[in-house]
DOVEXNU-30739 format. One line per 2 residues: number of its first residue (from 0); their letters; for each residue x negated, y, z negated of N, C-alpha, C. Coordinates in pm, 1 decimal. Atoms other than C-alpha are relative to their C-alpha. Example, Ala and Ser with C-alpha at 12.3 -4.5 7.8 and 13.67 -1.06 7.14 Angstrom:
// DOVEXNU-30739
0) as) -89.0:-119.0:0.0:-1230.0:-450.0:-780.0:-90.0:120.0:0.0; 82.0:-119.0:6.0:-1367.0:-106.0:-714.0:77.0:109.0:-73.0 $
//
This chain:
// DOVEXNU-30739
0) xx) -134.0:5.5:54.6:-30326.4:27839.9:-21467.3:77.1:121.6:49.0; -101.7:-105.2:-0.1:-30011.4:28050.2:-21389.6:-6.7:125.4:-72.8 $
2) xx) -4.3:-132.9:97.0:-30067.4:28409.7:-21539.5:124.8:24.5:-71.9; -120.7:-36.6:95.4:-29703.6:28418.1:-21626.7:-11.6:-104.5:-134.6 $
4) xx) -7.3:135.0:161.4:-29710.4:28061.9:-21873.5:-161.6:16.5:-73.0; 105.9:-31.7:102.9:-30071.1:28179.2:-21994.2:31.4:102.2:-30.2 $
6) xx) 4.3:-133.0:54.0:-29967.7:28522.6:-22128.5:73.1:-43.5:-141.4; -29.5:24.1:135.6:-29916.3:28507.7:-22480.9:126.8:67.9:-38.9 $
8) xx) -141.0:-88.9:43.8:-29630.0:28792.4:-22491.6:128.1:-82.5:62.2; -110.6:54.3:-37.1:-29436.5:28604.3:-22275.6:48.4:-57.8:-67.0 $
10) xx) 37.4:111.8:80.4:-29452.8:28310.2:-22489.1:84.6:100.3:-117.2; -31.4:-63.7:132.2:-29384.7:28560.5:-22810.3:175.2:91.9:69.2 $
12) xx) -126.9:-68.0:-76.9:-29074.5:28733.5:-22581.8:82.7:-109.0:20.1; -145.6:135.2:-23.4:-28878.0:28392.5:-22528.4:9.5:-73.4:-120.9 $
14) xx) -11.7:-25.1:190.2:-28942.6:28338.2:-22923.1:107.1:61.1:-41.7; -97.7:-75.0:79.3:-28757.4:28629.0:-22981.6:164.9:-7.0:82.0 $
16) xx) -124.9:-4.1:-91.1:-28499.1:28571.7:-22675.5:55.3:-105.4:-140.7; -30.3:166.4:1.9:-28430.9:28216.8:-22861.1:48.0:41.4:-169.1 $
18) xx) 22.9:-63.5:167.0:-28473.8:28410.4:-23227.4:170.9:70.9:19.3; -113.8:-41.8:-1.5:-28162.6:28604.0:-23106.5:160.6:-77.8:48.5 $
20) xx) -82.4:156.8:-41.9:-27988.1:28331.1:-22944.9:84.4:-37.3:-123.6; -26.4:56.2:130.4:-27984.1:28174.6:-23295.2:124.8:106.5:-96.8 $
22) xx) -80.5:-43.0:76.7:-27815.4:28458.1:-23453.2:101.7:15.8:12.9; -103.4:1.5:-53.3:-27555.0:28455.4:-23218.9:104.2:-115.0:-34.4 $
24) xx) -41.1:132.9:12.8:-27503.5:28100.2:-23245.3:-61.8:-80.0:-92.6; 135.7:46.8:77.3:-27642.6:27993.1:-23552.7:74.3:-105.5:1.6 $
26) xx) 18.1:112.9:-3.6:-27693.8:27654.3:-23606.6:-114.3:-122.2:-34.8; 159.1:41.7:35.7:-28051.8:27592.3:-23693.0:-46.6:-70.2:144.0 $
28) xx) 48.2:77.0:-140.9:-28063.5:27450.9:-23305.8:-133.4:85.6:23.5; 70.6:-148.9:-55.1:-28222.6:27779.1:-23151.9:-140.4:14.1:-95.7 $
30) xx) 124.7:-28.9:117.7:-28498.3:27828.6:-23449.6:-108.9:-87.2:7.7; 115.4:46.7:-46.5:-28704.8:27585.5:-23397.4:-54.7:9.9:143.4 $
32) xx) 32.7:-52.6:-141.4:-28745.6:27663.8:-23008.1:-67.9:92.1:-44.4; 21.2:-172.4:35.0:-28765.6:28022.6:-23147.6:-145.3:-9.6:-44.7 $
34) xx) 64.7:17.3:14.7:-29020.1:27918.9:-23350.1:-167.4:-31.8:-1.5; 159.2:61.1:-111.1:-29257.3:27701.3:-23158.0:-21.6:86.9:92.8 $
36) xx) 43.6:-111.5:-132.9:-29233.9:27975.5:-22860.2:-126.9:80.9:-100.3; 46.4:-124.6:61.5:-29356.3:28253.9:-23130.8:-176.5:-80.2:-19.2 $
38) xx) 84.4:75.5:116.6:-29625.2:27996.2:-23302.1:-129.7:-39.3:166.9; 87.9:9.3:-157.2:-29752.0:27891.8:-22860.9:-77.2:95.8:26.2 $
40) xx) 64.0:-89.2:-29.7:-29770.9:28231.5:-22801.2:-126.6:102.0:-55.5; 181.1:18.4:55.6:-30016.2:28276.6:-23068.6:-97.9:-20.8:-24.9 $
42) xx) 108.6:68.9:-23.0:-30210.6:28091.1:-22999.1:-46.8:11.3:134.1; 63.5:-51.5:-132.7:-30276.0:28185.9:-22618.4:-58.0:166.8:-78.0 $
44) xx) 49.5:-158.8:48.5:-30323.8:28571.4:-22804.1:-173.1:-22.7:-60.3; 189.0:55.8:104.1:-30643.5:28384.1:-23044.2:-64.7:-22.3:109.8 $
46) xx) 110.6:73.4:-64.4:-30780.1:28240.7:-22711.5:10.4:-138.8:94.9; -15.4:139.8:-71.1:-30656.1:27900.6:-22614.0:69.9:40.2:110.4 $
48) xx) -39.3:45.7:-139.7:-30614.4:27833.0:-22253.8:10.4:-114.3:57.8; -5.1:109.8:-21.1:-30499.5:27520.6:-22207.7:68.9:-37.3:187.1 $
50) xx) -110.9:-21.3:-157.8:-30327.6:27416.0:-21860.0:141.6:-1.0:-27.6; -144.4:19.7:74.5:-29952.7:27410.0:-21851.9:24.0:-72.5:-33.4 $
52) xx) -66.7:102.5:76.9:-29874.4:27060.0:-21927.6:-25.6:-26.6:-135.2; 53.6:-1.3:90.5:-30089.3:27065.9:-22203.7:47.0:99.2:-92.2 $
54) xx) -50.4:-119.2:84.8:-29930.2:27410.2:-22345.2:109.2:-85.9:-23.9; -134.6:62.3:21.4:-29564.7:27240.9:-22274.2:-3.9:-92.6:-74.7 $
56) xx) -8.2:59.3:115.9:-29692.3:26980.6:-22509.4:-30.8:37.1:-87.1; 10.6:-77.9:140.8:-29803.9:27199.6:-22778.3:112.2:91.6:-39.0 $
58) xx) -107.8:-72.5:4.4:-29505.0:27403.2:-22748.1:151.6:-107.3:-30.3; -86.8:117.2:15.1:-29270.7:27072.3:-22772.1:-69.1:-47.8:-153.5 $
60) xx) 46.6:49.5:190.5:-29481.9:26963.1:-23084.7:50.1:82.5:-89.9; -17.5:-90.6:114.8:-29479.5:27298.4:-23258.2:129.1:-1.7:-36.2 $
62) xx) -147.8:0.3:33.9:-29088.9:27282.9:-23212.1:40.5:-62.9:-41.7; -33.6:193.7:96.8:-29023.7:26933.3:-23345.0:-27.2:78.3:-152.8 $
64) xx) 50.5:-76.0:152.8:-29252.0:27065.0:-23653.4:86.7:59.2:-48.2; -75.6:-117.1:52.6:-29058.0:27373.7:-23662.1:146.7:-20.6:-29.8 $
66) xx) -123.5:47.1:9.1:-28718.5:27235.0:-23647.9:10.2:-82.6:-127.1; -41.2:64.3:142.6:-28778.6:26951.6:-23884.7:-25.8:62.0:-140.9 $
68) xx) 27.2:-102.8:107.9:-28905.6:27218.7:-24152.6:157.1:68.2:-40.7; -147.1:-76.9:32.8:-28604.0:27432.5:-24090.1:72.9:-77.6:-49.2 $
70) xx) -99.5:87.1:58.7:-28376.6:27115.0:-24119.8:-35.2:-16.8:-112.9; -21.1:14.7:137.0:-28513.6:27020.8:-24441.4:13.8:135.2:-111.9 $
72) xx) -30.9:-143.5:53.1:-28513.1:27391.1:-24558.8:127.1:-21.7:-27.8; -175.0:-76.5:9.4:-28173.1:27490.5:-24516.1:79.5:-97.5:86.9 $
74) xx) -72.1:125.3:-111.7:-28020.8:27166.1:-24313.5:132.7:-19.1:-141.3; -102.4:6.4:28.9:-27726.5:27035.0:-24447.7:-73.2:-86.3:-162.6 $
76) xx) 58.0:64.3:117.9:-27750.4:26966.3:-24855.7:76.0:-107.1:-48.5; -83.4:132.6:10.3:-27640.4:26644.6:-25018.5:140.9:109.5:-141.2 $
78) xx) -135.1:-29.8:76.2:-27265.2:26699.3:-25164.8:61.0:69.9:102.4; -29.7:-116.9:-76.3:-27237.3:26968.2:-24920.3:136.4:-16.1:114.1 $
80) xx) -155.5:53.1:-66.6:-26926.1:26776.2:-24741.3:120.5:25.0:-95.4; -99.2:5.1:82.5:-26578.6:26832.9:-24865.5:75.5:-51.0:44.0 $
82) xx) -119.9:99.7:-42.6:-26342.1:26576.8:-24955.5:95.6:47.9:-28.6; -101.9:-18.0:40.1:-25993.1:26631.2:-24960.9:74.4:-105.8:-47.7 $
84) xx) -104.9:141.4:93.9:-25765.3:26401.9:-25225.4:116.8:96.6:56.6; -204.4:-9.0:50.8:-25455.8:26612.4:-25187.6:43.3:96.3:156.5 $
86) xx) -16.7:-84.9:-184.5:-25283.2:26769.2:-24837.9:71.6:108.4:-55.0; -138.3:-91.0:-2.3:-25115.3:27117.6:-24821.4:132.8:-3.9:-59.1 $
88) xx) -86.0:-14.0:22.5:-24837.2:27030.3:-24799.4:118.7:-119.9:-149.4; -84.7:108.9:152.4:-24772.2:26759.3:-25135.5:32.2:138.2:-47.6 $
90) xx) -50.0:-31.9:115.9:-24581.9:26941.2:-25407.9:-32.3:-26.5:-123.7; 114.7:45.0:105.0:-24768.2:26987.8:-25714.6:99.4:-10.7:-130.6 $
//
């Protein structure tokens, strides 16, 4: 395998690129990427050496996971839309 996509820091370094990303642009997009990078790269640190396609699918799983967690966390809550009955500019 590639020494750069088996190194675990890397992996934990585009986590945190993706971790900062998010705060820039939050959105809950970025966080699960962020996430699954951090969650890959710990797992090359424990030991696993998988090949790359096989990482790129554990790294695509963990993010799904990680995303749909976040979304139901803190995703959008029910009510959480606002309706408007009345415009600006009526006269009350």
């Amino acid at each position: 395998m590639d020494p750069l996509w088996g190194n675990g820091w890397i992996w934990m370094a585009g986590g945190v690129v993706l971790g900062i990303i998010e705060v820039i642009a939050p959105g809950f997009f970025f966080l699960g990427f962020a996430i699954g990078a951090l969650l890959t790269g710990l797992l090359l640190l424990i030991g696993l050496t998988p090949g790359l396609p096989v990482l790129l699918l554990v790294f695509a799983l963990l993010s799904l996971i990680a995303w749909g967690l976040v979304r139901r966390l803190a995703g959008k809550r029910e009510g959480q839309v606002k309706i408007w009955d009345r415009d600006i500019n009526d006269n009350p």
